[in-house]
C-alpha positions as a Markdown table, in Angstrom:
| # | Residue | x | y | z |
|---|---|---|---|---|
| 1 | Unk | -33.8 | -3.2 | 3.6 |
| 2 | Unk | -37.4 | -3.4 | 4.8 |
| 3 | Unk | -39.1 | -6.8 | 4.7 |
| 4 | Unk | -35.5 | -8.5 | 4.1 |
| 5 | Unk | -34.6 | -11.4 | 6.2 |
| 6 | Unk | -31.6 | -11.2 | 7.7 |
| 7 | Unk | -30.1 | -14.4 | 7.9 |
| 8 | Unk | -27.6 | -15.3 | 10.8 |
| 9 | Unk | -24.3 | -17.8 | 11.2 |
| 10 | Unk | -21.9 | -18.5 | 14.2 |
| 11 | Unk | -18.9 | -20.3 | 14.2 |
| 12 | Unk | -16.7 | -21.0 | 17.2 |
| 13 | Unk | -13.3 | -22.8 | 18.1 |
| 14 | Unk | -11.0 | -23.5 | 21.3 |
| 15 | Unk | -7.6 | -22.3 | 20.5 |
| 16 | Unk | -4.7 | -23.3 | 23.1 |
| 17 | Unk | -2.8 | -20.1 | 22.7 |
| 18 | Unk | -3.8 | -17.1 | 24.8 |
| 19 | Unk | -6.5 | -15.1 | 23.8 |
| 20 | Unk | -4.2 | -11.6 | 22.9 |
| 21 | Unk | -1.9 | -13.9 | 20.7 |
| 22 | Unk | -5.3 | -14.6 | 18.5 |
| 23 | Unk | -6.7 | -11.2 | 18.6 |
| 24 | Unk | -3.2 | -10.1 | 17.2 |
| 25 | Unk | -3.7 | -12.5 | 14.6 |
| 26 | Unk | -6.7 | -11.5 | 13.5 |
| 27 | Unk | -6.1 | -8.2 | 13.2 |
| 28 | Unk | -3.6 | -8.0 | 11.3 |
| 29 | Unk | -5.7 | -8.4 | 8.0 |
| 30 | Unk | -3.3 | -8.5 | 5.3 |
| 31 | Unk | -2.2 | -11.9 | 6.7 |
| 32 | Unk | -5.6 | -13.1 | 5.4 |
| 33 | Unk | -4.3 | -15.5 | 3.1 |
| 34 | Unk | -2.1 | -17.0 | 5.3 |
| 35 | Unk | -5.0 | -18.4 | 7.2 |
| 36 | Unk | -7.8 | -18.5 | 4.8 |
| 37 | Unk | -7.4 | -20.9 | 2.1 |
| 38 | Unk | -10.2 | -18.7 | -0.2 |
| 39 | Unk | -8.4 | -15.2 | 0.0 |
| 40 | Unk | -5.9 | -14.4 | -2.2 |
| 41 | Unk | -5.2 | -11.1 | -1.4 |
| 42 | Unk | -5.5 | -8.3 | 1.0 |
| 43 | Unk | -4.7 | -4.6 | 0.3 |
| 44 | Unk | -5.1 | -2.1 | 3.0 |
| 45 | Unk | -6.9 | 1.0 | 1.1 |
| 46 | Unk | -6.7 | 3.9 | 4.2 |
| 47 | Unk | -6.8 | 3.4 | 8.2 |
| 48 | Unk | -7.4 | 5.8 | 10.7 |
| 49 | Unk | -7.2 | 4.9 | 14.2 |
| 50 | Unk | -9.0 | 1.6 | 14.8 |
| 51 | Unk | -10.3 | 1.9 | 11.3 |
| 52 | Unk | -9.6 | 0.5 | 8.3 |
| 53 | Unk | -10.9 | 0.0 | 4.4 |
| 54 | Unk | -9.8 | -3.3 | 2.7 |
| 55 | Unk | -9.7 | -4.4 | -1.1 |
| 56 | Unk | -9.6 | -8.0 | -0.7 |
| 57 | Unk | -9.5 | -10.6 | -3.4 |
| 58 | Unk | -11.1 | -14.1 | -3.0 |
| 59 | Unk | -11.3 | -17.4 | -4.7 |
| 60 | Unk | -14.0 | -19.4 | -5.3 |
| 61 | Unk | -16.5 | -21.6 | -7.9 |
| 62 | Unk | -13.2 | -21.3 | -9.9 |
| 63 | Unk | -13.6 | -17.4 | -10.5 |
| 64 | Unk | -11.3 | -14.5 | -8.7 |
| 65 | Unk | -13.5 | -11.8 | -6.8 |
| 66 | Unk | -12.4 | -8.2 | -5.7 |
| 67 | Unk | -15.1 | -6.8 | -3.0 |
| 68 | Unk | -14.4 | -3.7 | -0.2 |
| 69 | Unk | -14.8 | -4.4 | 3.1 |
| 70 | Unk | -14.8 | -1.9 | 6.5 |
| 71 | Unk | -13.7 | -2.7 | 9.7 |
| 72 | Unk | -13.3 | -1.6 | 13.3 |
| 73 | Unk | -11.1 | -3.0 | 16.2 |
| 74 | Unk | -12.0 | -3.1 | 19.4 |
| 75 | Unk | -8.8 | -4.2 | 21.2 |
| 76 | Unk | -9.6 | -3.8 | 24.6 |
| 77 | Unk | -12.8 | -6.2 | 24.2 |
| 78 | Unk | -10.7 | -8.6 | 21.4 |
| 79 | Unk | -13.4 | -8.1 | 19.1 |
| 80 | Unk | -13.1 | -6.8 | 15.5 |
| 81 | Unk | -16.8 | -5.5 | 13.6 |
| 82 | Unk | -16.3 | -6.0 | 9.5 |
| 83 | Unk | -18.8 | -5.2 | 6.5 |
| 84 | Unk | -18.8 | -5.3 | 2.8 |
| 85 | Unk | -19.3 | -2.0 | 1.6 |
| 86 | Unk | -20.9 | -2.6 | -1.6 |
| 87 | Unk | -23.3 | -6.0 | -2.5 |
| 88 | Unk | -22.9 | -8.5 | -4.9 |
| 89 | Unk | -25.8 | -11.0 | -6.0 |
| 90 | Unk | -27.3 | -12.6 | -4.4 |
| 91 | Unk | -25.9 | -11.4 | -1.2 |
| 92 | Unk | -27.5 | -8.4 | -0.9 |
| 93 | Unk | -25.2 | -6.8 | 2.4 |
| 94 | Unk | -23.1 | -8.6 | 4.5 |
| 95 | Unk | -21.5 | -7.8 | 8.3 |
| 96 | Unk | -20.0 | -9.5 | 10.6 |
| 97 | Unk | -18.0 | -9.8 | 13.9 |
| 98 | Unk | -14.8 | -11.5 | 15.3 |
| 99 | Unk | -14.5 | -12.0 | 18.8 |
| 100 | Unk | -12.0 | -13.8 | 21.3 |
| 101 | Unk | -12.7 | -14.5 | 25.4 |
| 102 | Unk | -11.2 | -16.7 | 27.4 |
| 103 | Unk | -11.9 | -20.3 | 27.8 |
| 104 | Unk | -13.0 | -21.9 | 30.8 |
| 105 | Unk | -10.4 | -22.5 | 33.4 |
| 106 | Unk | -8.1 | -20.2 | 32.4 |
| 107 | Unk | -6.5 | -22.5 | 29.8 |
| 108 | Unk | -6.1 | -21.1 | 26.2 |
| 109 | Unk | -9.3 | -19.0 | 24.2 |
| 110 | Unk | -12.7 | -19.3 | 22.2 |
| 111 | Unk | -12.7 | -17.9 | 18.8 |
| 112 | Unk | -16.1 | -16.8 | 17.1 |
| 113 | Unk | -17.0 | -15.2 | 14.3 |
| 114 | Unk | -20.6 | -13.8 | 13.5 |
| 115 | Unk | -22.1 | -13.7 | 9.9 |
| 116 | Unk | -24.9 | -11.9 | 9.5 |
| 117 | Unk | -26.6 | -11.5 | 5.5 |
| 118 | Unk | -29.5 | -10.5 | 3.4 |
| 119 | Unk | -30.5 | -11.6 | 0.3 |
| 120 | Unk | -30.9 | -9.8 | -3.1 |
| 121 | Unk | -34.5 | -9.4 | -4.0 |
| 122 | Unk | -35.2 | -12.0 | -6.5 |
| 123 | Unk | -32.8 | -14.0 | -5.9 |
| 124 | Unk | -33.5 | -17.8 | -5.9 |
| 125 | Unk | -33.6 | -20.2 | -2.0 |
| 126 | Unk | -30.9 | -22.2 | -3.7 |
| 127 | Unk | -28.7 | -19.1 | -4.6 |
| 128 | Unk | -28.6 | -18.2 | -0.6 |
| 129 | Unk | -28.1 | -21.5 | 0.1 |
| 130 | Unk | -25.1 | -21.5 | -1.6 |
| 131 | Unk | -23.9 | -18.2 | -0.2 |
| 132 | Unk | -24.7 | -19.8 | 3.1 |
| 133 | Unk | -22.8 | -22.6 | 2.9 |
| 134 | Unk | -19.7 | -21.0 | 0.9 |
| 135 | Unk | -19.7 | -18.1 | 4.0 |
| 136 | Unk | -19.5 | -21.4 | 6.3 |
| 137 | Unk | -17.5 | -23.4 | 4.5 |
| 138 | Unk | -15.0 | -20.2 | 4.6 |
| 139 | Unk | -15.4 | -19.6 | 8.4 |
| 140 | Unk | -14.8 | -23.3 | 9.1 |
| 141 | Unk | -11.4 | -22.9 | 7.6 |
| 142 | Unk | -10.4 | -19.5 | 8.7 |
| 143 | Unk | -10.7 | -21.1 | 12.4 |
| 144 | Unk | -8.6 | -24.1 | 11.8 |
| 145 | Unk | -6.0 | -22.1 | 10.0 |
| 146 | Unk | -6.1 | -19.3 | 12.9 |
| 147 | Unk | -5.8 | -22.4 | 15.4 |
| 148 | Unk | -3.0 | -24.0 | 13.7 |
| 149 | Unk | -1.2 | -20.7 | 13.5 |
| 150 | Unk | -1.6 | -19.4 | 17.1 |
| 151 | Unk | -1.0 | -23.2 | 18.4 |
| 152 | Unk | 2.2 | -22.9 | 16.6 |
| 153 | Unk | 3.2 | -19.4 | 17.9 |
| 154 | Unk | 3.5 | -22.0 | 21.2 |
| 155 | Unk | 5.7 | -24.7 | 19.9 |
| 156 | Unk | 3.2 | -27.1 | 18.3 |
| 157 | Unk | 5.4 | -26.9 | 14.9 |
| 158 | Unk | 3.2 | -23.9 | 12.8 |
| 159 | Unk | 5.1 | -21.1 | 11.6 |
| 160 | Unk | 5.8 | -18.6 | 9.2 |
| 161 | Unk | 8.6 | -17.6 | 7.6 |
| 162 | Unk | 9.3 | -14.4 | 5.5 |
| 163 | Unk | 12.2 | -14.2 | 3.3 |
| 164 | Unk | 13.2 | -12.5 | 0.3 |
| 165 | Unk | 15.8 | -12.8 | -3.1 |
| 166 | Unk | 16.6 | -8.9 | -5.0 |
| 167 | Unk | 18.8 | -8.0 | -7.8 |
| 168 | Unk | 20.0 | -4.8 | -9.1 |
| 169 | Unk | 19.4 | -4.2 | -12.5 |
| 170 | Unk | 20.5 | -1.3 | -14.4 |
| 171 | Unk | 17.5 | -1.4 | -17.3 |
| 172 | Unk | 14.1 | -0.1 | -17.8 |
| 173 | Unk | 11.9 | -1.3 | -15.5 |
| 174 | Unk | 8.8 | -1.8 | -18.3 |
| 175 | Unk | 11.4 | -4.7 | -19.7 |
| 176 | Unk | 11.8 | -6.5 | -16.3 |
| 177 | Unk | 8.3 | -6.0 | -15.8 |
| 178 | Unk | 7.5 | -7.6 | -18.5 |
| 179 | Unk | 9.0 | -10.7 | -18.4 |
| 180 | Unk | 7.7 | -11.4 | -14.7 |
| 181 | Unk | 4.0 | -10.7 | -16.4 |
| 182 | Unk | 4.7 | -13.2 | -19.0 |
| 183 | Unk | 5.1 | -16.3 | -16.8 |
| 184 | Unk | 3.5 | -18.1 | -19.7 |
| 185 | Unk | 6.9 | -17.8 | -21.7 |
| 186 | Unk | 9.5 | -18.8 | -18.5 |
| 187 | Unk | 9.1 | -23.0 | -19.7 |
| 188 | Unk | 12.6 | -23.6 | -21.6 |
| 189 | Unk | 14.0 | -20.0 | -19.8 |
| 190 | Unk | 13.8 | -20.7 | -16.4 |
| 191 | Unk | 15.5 | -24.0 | -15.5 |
| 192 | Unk | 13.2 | -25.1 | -12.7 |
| 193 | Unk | 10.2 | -24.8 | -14.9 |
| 194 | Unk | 9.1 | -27.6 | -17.3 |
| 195 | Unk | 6.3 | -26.2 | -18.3 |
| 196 | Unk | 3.1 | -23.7 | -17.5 |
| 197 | Unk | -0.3 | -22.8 | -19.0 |
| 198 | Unk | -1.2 | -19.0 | -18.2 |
| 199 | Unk | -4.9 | -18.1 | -18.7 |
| 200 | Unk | -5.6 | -14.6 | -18.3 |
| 201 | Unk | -9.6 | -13.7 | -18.8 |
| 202 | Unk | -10.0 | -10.9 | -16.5 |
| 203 | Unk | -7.2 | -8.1 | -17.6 |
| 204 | Unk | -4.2 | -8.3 | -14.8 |
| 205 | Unk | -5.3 | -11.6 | -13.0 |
| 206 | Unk | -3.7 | -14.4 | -13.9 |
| 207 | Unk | -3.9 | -18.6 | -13.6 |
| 208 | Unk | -0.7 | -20.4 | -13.5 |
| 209 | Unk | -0.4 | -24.2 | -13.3 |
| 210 | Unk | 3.4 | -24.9 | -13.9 |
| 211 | Unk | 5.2 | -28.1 | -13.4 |
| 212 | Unk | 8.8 | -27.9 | -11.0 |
| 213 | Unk | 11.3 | -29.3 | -11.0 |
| 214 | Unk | 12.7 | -29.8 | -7.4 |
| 215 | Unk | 16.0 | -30.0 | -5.8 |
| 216 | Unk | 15.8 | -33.8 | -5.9 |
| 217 | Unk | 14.9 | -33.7 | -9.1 |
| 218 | Unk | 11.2 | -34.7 | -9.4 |
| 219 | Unk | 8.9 | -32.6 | -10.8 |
| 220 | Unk | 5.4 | -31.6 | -9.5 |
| 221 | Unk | 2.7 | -29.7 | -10.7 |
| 222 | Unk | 1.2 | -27.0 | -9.0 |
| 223 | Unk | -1.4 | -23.6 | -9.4 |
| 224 | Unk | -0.9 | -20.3 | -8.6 |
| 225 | Unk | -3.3 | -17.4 | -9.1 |
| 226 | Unk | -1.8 | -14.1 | -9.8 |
| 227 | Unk | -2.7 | -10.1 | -9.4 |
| 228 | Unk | -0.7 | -7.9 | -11.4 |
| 229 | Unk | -0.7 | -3.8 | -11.0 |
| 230 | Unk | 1.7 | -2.9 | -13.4 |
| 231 | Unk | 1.6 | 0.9 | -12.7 |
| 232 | Unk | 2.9 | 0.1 | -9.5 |
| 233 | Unk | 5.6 | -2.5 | -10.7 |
| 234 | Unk | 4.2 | -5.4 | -8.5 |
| 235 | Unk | 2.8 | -8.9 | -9.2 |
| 236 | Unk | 1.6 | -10.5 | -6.2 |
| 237 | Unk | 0.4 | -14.5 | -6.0 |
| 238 | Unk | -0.7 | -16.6 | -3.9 |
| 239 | Unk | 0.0 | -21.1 | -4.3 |
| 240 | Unk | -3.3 | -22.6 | -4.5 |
| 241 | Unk | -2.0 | -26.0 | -4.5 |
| 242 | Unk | 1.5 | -26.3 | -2.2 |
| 243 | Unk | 3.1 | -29.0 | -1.2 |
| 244 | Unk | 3.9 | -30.3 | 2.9 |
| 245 | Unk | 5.3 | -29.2 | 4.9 |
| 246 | Unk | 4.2 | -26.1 | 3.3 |
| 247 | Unk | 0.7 | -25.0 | 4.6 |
| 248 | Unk | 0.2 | -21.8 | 2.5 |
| 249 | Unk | 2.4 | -19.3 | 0.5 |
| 250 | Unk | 1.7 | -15.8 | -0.9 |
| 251 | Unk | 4.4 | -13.5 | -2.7 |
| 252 | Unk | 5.3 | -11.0 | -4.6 |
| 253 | Unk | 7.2 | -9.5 | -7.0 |
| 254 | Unk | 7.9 | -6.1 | -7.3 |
| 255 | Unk | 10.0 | -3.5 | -9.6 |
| 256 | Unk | 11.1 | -0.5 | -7.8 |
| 257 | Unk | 13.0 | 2.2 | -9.5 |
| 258 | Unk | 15.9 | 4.0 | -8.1 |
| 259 | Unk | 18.4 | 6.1 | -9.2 |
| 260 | Unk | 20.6 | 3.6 | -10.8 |
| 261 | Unk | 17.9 | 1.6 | -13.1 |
| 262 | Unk | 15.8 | -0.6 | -10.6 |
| 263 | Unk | 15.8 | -3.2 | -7.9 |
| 264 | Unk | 13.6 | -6.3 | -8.3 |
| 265 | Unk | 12.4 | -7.9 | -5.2 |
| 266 | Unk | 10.7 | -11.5 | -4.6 |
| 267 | Unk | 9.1 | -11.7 | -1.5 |
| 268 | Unk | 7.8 | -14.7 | 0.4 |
| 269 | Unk | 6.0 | -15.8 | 2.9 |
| 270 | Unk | 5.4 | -19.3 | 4.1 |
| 271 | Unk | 3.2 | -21.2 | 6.7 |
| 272 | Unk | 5.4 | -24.2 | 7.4 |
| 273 | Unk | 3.8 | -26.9 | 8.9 |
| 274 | Unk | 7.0 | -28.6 | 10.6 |
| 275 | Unk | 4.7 | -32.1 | 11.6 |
| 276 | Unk | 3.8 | -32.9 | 7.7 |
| 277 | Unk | 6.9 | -34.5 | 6.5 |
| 278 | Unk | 7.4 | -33.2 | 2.5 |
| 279 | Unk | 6.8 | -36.0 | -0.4 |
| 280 | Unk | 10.0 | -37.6 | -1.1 |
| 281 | Unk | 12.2 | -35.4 | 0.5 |
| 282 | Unk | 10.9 | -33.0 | -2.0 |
| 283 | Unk | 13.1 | -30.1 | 0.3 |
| 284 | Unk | 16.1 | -32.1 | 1.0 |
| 285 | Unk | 18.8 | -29.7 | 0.1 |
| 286 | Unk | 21.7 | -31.2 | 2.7 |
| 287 | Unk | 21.3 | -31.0 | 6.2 |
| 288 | Unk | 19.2 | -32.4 | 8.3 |
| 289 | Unk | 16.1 | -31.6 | 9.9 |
| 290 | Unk | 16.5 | -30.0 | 12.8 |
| 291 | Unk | 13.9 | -28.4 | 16.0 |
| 292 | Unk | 14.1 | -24.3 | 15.0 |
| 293 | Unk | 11.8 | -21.8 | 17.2 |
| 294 | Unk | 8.6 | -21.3 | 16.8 |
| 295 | Unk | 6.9 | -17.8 | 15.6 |
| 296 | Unk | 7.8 | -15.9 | 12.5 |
| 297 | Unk | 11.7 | -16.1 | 10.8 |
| 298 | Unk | 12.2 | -13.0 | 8.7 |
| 299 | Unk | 15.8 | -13.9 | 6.8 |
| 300 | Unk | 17.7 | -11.2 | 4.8 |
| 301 | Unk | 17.3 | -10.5 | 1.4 |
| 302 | Unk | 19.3 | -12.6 | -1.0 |
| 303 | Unk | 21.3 | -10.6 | -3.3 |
| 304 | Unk | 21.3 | -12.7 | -6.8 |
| 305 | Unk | 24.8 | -12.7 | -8.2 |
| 306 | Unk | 23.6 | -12.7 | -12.6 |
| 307 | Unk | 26.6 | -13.5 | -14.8 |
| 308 | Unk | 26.4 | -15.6 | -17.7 |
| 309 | Unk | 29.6 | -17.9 | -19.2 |
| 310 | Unk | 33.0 | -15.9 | -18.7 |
| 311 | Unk | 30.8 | -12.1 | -18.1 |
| 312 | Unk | 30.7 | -10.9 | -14.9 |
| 313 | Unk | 27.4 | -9.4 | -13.1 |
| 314 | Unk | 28.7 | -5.8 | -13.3 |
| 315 | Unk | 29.6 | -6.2 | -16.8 |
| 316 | Unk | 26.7 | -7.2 | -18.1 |
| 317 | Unk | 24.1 | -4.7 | -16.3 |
| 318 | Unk | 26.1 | -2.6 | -17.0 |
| 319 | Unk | 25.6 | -3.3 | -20.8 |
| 320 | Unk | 21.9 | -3.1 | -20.2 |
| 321 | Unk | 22.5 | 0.5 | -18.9 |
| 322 | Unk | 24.3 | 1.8 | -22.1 |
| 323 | Unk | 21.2 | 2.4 | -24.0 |
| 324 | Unk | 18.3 | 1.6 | -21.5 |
| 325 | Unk | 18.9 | 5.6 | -20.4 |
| 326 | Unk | 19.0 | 6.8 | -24.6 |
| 327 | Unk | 16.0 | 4.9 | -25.9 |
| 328 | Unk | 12.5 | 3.7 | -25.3 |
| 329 | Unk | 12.0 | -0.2 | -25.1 |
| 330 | Unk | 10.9 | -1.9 | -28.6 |
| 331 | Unk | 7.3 | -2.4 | -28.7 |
| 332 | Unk | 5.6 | -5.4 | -27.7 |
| 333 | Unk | 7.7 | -5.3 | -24.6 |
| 334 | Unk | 5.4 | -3.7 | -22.4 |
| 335 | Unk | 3.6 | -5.2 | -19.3 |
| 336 | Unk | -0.3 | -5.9 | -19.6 |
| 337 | Unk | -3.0 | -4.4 | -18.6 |
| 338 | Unk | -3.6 | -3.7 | -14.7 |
| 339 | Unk | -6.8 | -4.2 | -12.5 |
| 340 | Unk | -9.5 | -1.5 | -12.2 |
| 341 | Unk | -9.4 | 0.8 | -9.0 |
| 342 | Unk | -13.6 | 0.5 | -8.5 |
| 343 | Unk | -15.4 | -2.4 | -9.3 |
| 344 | Unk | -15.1 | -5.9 | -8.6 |
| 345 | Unk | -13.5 | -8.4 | -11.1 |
| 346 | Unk | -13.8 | -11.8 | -12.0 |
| 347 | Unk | -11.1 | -14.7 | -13.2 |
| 348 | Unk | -12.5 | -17.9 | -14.9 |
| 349 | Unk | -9.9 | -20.4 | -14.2 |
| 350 | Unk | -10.0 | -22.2 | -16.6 |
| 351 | Unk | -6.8 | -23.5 | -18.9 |
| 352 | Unk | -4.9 | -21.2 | -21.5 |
| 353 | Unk | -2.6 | -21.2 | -23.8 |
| 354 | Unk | 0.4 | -23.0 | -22.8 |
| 355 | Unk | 3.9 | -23.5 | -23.3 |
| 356 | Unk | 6.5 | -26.2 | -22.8 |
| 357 | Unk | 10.2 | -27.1 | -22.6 |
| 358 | Unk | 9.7 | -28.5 | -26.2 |
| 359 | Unk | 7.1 | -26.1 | -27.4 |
| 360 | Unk | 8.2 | -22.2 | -27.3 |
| 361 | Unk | 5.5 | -19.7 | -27.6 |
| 362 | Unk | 5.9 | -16.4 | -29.6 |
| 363 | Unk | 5.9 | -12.6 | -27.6 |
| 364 | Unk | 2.5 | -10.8 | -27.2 |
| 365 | Unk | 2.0 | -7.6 | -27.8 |
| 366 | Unk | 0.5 | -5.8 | -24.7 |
| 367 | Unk | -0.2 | -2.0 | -24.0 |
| 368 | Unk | 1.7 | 0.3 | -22.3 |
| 369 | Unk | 0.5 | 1.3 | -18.8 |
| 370 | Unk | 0.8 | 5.1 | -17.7 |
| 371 | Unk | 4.0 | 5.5 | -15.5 |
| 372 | Unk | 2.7 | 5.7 | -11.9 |
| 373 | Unk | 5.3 | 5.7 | -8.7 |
| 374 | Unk | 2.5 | 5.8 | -5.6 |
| 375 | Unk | 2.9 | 2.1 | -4.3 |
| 376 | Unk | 0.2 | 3.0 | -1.2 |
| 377 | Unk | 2.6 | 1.8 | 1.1 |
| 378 | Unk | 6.3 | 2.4 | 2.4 |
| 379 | Unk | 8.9 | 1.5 | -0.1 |
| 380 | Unk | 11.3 | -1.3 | 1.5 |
| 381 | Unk | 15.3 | 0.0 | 2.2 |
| 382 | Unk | 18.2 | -1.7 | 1.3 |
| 383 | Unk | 19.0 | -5.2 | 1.4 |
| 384 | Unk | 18.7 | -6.2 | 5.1 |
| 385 | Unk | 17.5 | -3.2 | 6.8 |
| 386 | Unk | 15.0 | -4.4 | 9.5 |
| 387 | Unk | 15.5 | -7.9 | 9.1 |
| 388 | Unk | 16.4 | -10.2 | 11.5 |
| 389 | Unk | 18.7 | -12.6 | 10.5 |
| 390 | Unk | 17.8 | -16.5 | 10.7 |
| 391 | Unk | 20.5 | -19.3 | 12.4 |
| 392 | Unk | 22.0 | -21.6 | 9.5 |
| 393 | Unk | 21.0 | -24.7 | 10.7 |
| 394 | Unk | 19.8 | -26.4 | 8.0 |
| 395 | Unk | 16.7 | -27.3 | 9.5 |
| 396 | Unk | 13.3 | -27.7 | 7.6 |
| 397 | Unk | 12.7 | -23.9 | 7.2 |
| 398 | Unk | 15.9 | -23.3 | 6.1 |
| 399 | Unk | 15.5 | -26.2 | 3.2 |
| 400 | Unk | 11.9 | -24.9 | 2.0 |
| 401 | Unk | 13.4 | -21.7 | 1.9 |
| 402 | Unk | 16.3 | -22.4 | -0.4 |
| 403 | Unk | 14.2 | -24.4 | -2.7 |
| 404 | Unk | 11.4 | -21.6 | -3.1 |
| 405 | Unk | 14.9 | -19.2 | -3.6 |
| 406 | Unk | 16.0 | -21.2 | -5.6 |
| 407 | Unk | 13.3 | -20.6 | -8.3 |
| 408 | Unk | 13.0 | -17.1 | -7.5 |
| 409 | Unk | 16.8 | -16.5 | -8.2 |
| 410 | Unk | 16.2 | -17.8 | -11.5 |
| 411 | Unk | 13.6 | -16.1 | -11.8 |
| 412 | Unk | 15.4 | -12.7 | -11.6 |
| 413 | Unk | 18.3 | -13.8 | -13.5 |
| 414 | Unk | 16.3 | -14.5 | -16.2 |
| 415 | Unk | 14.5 | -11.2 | -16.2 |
| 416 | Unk | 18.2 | -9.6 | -16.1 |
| 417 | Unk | 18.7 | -11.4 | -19.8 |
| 418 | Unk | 15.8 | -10.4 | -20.9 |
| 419 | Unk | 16.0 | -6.8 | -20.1 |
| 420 | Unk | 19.9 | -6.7 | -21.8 |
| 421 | Unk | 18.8 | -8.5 | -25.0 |
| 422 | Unk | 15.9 | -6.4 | -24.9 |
| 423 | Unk | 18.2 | -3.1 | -25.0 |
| 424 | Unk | 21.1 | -5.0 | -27.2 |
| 425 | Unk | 17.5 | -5.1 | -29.8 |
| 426 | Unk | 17.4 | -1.5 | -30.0 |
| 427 | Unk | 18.8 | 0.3 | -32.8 |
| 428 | Unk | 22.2 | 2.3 | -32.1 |
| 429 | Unk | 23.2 | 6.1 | -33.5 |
């Protein structure tokens, strides 16, 4: 890099949390997302000791970018080194450092974070510029979010809560899978949703604007943008638009086959911002609101209970498991095409085809992925192993919580039709 200027930015905040809650924070880098309002996703790659590889997927200038990052930890000096392993114009390399020391007086911390960057040779002054101000603009809010977070951990009103809804179907999991991919079809299926446009320009990343309707019963748009690795059964997503008291939420769903057919989990989690009061009760479920702990709530899973008019849940999966063990899904039932395991992709968001209550779109025809089982990381237990269980107040977290479930249940419900009408397609012996 001879002859390249190396262009420097620092960015610092007081946090009034102590200095080993924000380390903590920081380190833990697949909670990204949570905290930076441009990173959709994290995926650990490999760690060994201090070190660790990252695949991490940002959003910005309406387009979806996948870049791999390094990083160390140095815990005893609260300091974490970073660096993007491969370029990408007009940011020619890219490193950086997070640190955390006490303030002065003894009373809470300093964040910093160091960005240091060279430019691509012939690259443009306005190009690095831009990259300038979009690293700062991304720094700026990193800190805030880390300060409201950390703040929170100490009773200011910030928290996240992780929770999640299963259900046990006894089907093929390339049907299930498929409907979760095809969130462009759930308007008219799913009660809760009025209606959604899905544009897909980059293979396996999705846009979603839908419209909800709430447990009051207003209905209000919002965006989320979706990665989909169908070899591995997941979709995971994060809500570029929420709605207070909700400060950010990231999910996913994922299929995971066991010996009886599979088990289909939607996680969340939320970064509640108790001190925004939600738009027209928008979370009112009953109950009132209530003072819960600070910190992170992790609730048990939910087990849906499916049945349709005068079946029961057993009956009907088990319907779904008569053939789904004798024959092969009908074709143009298959989940779409995954994301690339080397090089960086791109989404333009722009709008798609849509569909509405009053408008039903016609199936796609998508390929079939290669079967695949390696998730990279350890497969969850059984409904509530490891789980704490959160008090039944009916405080604000617990009413965010059953309106997000609420979708999600319907969610998997639906997916449990579609998988037994799917297999009631196929032709008998």
């Amino acid at each position: 890099m001879s002859g390249e200027r190396v262009r420097r930015l620092r960015h610092s905040a007081e946090v009034a949390a102590p200095a080993e809650v924000v380390y903590a924070l920081l380190a833990d880098a697949v909670r990204r997302p949570l905290y930076s309002a441009g990173v959709v996703h994290v995926e650990r790659m490999d760690a060994e000791g201090d070190r660790e590889r990252l695949r991490v997927w940002e959003h910005a200038g309406g387009r979806v970018r996948c870049s791999l990052w390094a990083r160390v930890a140095h815990p005893g000096e609260l300091r974490i080194e970073f660096w993007r392993l491969r370029g990408e114009a007009p940011i020619a390399s890219m490193a950086g450092q997070w640190s955390v020391s006490e303030a002065a007086g003894g009373h809470g911390c300093v964040v910093s974070v160091v960005h240091e960057f060279t430019v691509a040779a012939g690259s443009h002054g306005a190009e690095a510029a831009r990259a300038a101000l979009a690293a700062g603009d991304n720094a700026r809010s990193a800190l805030r979010s880390v300060r409201r977070i950390a703040e929170g951990r100490g009773g200011s009103g910030q928290r996240v809560l992780r929770f999640q809804e299963s259900l046990r179907i006894e089907g093929p999991g390339e049907v299930v899978y498929d409907f979760l991919y095809r969130a462009g079809d759930w308007a008219g299926r799913v009660p809760q949703v009025r209606h959604v446009e899905l544009s897909e320009v980059s293979p396996g990343i999705q846009c979603v604007d839908y419209r909800l309707r709430l447990p009051d019963h207003t209905v209000r748009a919002t965006r989320s943008l979706r990665l989909c690795f169908p070899h591995a059964g997941r979709i995971v997503y994060k809500t570029t638009t929420p709605w207070a008291p909700v400060a950010a939420h990231t999910g996913e769903w994922s299929v995971l086959p066991d010996e009886h057919g599979v088990r289909v989990i939607a996680e969340h989690t939320v970064l509640l911002d108790e001190h925004a009061a939600p738009p027209d009760d928008a979370y009112a479920i009953g109950g009132q609101e209530s003072t819960e702990p600070p910190g992170t709530d992790t609730a048990p899973p939910r087990e849906s209970a499916y049945a349709p008019p005068g079946r029961s849940a057993t009956h009907v999966l088990a319907g779904v498991a008569e053939l789904s063990g004798r024959r092969e899904p009908a074709p143009g039932l298959m989940p779409g095409p995954g994301l690339g395991s080397g090089s960086d992709l791109g989404l333009e968001t722009g709008r798609g085809q849509g569909r509405s209550a009053d408008s039903p779109a016609g199936p796609r025809s998508m390929p079939r992925p290669a079967p695949k089982d390696g998730r990279g990381r350890t497969v969850r237990g059984s409904a509530g192993q490891g789980q704490e269980p959160v008090p039944e107040d009916g405080g604000l977290g617990e009413r965010v919580r059953d309106a997000i479930g609420q979708t999600s249940r319907a969610i998997l419900e639906q997916a449990a039709r579609h998988a037994e009408s799917a297999v009631q397609a196929l032709p008998r012996r």
